[in-house]
C-alpha positions in Angstrom: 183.2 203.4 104.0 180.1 204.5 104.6 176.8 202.7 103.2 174.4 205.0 101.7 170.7 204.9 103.7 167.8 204.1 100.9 164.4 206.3 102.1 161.0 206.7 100.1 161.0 210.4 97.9 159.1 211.8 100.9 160.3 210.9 103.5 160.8 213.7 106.0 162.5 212.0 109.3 166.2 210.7 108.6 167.0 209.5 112.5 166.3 205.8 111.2 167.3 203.1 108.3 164.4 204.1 106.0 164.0 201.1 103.3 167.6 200.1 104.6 171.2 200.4 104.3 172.7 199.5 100.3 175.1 197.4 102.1 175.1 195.1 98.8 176.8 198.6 97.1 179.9 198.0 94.9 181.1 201.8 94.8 179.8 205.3 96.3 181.8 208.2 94.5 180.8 211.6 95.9 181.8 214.7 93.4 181.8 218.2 95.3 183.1 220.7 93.4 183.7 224.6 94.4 180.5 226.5 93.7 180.0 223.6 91.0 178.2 220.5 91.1 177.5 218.3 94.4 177.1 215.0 93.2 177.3 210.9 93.9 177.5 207.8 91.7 176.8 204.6 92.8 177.3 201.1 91.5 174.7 198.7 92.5 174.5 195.4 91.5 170.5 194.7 90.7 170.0 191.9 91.8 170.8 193.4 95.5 168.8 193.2 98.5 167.1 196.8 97.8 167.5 197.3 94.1 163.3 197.4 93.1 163.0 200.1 95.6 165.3 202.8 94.4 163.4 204.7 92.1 163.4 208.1 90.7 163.5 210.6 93.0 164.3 208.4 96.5 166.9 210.3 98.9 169.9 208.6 100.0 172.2 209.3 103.0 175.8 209.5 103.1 178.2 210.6 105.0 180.5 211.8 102.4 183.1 213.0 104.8 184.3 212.8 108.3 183.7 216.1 109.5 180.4 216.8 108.4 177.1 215.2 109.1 175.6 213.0 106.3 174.1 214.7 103.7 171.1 213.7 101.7 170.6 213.0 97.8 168.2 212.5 95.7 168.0 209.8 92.6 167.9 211.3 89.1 168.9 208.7 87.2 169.5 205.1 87.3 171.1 202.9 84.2 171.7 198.9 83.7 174.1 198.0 82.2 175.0 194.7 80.6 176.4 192.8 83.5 173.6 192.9 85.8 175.1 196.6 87.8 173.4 199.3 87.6 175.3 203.1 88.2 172.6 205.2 89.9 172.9 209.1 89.9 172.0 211.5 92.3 172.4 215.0 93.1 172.4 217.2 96.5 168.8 217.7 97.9 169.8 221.2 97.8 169.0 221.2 94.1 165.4 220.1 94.2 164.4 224.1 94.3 166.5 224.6 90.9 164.7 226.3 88.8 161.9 227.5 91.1 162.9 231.0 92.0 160.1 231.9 93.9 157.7 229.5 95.9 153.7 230.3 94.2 152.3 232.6 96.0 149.2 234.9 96.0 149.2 238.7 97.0 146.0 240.8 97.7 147.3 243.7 96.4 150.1 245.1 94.8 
């Protein structure tokens, strides 16, 4: 198994450990489906070694397979649950332009 690779929201170099390696992680369950969703869930205990700094919108890398490079998510969610685990949620960084058709822009004329 591969550990998922804890980095800040904006980070934009991914050839080192970031924050570090969620080595402490209980499960990583990656969910691709065809033209669908490309998601992973990840249970974490919280008192871990990196727990208070994934937050909202950190990227982790995965490898989620062994033929293609590691792929990046990012953190959308994170819930606790009663016996002191959390399950956090994350989608594919390919989603952060979702719902942003166009990038702003300003024309001169028409």
């Amino acid at each position: 198994m591969s550990y998922p690779i804890l980095y800040d929201s904006t980070e934009s170099d991914f050839n080192h450990n970031g924050r570090g390696i969620l080595s402490d992680c209980i499960s990583c369950q990656v969910t691709e489906e065809a033209n669908g969703k490309f998601e992973m869930t990840i249970k974490y205990p919280s008192d871990g070694i990196h727990f208070d700094q994934i937050e909202g919108r950190s990227l982790l890398k995965v490898k989620v397979d062994q033929y293609r490079e590691p792929q990046l998510f990012r953190v959308y969610d994170i819930k606790k649950d009663m016996s002191k685990n959390a399950t956090i949620y994350a989608e594919h960084i390919s989603y952060d332009l979702s719902g942003i058709p166009v990038s702003p822009y300003t024309a001169p004329n028409a």
